[in-house]
C-alpha positions as a LaTeX table, in Angstrom:
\begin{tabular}{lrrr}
\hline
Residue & $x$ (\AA) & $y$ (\AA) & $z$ (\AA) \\
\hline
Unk1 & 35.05 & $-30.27$ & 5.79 \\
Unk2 & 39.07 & $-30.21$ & 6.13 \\
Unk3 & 40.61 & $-32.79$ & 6.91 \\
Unk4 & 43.94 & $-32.84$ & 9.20 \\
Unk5 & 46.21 & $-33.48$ & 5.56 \\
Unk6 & 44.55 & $-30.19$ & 4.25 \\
Unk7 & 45.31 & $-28.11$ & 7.25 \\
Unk8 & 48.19 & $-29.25$ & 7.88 \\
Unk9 & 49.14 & $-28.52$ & 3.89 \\
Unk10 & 47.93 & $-24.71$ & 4.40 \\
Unk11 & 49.80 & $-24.01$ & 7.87 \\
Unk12 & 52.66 & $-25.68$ & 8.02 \\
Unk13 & 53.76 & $-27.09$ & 4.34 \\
Unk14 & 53.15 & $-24.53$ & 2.62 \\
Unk15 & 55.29 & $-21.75$ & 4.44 \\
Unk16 & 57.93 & $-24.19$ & 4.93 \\
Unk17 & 58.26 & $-25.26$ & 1.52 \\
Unk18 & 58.35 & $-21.40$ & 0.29 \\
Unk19 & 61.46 & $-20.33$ & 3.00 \\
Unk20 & 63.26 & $-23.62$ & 1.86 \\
Unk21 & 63.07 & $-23.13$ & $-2.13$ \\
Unk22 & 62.54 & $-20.04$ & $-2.37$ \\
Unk23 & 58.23 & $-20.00$ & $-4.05$ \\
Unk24 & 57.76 & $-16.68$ & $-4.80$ \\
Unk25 & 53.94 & $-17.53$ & $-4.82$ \\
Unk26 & 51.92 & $-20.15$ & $-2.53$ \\
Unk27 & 50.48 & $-21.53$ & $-5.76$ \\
Unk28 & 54.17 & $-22.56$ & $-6.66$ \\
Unk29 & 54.13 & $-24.48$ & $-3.72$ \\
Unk30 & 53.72 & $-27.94$ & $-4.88$ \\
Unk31 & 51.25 & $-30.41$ & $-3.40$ \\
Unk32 & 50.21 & $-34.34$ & $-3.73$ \\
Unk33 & 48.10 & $-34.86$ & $-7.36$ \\
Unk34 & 47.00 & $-38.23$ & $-6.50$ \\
Unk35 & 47.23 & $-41.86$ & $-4.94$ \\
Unk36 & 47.18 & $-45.06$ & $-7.14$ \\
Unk37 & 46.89 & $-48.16$ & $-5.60$ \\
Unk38 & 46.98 & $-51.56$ & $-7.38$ \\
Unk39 & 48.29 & $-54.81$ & $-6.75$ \\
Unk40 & 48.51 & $-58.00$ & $-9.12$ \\
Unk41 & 46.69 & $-61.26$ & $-8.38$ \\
Unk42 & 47.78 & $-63.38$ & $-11.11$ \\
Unk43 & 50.09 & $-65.97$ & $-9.27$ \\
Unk44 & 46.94 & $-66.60$ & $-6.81$ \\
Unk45 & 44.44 & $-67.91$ & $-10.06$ \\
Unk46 & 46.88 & $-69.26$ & $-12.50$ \\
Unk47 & 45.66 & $-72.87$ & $-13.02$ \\
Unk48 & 42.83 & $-72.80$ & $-11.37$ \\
Unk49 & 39.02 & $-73.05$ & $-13.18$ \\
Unk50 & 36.92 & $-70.38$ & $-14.10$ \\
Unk51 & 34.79 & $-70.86$ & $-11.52$ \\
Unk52 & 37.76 & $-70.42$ & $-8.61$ \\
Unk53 & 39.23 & $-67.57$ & $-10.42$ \\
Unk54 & 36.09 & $-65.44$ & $-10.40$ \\
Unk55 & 36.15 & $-66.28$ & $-6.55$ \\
Unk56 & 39.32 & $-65.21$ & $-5.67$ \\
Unk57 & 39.16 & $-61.94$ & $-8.23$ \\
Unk58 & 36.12 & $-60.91$ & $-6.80$ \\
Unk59 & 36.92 & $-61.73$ & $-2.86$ \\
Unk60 & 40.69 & $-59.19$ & $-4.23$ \\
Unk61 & 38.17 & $-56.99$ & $-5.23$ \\
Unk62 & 36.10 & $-56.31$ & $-1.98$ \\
Unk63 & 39.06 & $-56.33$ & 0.27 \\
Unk64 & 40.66 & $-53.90$ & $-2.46$ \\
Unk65 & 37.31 & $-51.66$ & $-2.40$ \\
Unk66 & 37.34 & $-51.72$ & 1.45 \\
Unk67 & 41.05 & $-50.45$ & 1.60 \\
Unk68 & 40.10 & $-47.61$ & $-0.60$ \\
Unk69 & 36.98 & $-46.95$ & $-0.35$ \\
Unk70 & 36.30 & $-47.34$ & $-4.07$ \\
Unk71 & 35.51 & $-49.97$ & $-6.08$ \\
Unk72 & 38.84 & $-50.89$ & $-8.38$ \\
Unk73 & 38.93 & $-51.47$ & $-12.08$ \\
Unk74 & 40.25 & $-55.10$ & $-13.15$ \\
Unk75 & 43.36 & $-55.28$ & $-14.94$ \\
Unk76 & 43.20 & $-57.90$ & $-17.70$ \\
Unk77 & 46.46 & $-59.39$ & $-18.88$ \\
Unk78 & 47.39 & $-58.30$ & $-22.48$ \\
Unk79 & 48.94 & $-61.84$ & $-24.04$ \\
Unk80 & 49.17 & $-65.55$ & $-22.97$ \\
Unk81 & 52.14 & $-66.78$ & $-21.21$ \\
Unk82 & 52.79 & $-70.31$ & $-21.02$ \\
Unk83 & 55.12 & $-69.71$ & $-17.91$ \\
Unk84 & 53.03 & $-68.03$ & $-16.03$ \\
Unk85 & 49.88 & $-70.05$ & $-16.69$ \\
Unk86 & 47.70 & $-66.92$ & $-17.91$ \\
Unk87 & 45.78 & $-66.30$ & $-20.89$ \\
Unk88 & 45.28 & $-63.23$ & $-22.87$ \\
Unk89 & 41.80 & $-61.66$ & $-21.11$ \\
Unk90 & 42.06 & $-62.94$ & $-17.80$ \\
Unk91 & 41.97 & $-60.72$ & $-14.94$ \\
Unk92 & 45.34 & $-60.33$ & $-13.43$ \\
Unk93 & 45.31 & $-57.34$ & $-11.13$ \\
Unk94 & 42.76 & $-54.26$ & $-9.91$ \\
Unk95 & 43.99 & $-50.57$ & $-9.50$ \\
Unk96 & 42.26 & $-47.51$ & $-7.70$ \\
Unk97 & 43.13 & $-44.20$ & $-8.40$ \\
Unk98 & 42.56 & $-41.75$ & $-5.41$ \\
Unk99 & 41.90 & $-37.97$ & $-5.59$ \\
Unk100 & 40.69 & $-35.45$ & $-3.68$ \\
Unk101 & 38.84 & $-36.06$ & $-0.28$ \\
Unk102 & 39.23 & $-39.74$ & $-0.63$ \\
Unk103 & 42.79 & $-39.38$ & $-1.09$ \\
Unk104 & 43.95 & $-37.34$ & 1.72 \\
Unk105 & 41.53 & $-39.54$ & 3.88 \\
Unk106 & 43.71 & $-42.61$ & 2.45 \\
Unk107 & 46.98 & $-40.99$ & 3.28 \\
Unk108 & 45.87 & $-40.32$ & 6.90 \\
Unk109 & 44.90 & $-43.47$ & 7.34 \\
Unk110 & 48.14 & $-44.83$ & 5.74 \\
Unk111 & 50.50 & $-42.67$ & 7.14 \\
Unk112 & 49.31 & $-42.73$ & 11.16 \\
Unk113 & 47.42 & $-46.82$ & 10.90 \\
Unk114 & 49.05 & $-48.50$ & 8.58 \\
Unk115 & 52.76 & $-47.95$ & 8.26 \\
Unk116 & 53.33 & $-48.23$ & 12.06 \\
Unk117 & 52.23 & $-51.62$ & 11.86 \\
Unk118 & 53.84 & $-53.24$ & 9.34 \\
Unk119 & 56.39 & $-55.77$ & 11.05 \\
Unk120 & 59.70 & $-54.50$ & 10.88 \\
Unk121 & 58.87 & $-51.48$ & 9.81 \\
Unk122 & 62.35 & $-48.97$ & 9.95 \\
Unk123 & 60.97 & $-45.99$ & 8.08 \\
Unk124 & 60.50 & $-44.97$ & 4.11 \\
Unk125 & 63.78 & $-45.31$ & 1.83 \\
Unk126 & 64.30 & $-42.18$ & 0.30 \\
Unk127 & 65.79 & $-44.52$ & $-2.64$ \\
Unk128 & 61.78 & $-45.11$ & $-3.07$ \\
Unk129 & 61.23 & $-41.68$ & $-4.46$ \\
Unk130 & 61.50 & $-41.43$ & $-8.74$ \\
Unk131 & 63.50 & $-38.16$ & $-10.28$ \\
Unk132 & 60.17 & $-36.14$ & $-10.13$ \\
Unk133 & 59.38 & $-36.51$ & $-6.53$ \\
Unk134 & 56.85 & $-39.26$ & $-6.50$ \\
Unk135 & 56.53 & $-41.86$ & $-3.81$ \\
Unk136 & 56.21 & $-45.49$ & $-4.76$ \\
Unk137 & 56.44 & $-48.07$ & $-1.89$ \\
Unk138 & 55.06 & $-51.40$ & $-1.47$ \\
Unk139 & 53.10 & $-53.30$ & 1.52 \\
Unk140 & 53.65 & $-57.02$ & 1.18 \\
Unk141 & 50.74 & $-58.03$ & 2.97 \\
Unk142 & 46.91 & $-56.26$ & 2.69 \\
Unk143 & 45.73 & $-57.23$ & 6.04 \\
Unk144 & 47.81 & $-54.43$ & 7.51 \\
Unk145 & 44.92 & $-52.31$ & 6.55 \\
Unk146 & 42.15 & $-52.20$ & 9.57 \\
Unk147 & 38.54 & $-51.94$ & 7.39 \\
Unk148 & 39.94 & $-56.11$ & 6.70 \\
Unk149 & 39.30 & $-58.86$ & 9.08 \\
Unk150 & 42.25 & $-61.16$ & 9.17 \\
Unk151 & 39.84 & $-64.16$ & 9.45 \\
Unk152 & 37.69 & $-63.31$ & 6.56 \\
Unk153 & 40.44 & $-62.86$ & 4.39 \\
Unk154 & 41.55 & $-65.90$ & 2.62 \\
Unk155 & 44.02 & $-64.76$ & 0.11 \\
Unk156 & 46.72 & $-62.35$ & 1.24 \\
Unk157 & 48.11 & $-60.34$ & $-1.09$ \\
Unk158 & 50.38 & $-57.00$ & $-1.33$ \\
Unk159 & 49.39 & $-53.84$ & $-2.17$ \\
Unk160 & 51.71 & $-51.26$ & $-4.78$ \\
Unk161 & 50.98 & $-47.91$ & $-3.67$ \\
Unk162 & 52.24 & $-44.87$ & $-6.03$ \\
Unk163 & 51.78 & $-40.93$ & $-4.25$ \\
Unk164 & 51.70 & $-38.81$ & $-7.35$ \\
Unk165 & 53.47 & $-35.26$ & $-7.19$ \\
Unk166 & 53.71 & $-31.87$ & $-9.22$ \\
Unk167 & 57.20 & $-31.70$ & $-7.91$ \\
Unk168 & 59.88 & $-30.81$ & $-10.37$ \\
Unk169 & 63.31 & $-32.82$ & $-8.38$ \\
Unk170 & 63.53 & $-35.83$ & $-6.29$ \\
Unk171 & 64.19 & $-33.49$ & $-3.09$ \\
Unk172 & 61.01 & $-31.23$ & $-3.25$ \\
Unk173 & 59.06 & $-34.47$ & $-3.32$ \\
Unk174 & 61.02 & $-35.98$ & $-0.44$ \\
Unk175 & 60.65 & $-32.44$ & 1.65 \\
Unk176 & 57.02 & $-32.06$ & 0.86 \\
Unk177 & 56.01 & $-35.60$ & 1.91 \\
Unk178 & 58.35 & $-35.32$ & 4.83 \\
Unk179 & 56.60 & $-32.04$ & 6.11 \\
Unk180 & 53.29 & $-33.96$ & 5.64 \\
Unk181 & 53.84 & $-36.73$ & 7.70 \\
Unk182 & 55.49 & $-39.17$ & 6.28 \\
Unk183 & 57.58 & $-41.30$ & 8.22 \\
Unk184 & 60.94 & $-41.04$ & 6.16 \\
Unk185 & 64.42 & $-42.29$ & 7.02 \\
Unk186 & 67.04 & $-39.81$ & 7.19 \\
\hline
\end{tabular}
């Protein structure tokens, strides 16, 4: 099945993206590689027992899994720091890494659901794209996302959410992700 991202892609992106750089060949024509989502928990267990942080970790974890529809892989901090309460091993964060079918049914969802209702939301910052054209921007709070119940939820945390490009500059990826949707600022 194609999905609305994938059509979209093939009738509008695509010819648009070859008049305004010049492709020679639609397989020139860059496209969107893949999503990775993560977000970092660590502030939420620090000090607490064993027992409370496998709790919280694993309550992250099914809210994380709803969001993306996959289950995440936990992040385990590297080294102990005093400061910050955490010892080398413990679980700190969880990351997802989308492709494919998954991912473009991610995007939809994020670009049409969840952006427009994020409070005070203006638009994406181009200053959010990297030198090669990838997107990273950041949603401070995960019950924006509509598979979670606000009332189940009892940690709220914010999400990191990297879209991965073949682009080669900063203004292909900003075109590209424009053309598909994206609701960036001018």
């Amino acid at each position: 099945m194609i999905t609305p991202l994938s059509e979209k892609y093939q009738k509008e992106v695509i010819p648009e993206m070859m008049k305004k750089f010049g492709y020679k060949n639609t397989m020139a024509v860059p496209k969107i590689k893949k999503v990775v989502v993560n977000t970092g928990f660590g502030r939420l267990i620090a000090g607490k027992t064993s027992e409370e942080q496998k709790k919280i970790s694993d309550a992250i974890s099914e809210d994380f899994s709803l969001i993306t529809g996959q289950k995440p892989i936990l992040k385990n901090s590297k080294k102990s720091i005093a400061g910050f309460k955490t010892r080398k091993g413990l679980p700190i964060g969880t990351a997802v890494i989308l492709r494919g079918k998954m991912m473009k049914d991610f995007l939809e969802r994020l670009i049409h659901l969840v952006l427009p209702r994020l409070r005070d939301f203006q638009g994406i910052d181009p200053n959010s794209f990297d030198n090669k054209g990838n997107l990273t921007i950041g949603i401070k709070e995960h019950i924006a996302f509509l598979e979670v119940s606000p009332e189940k939820s009892k940690n709220i945390f914010g999400l990191e959410i990297t879209v991965v490009t073949n682009t080669k500059t900063r203004e292909e990826g900003i075109e590209l992700l424009k053309l598909l949707g994206f609701p960036i600022k001018r």
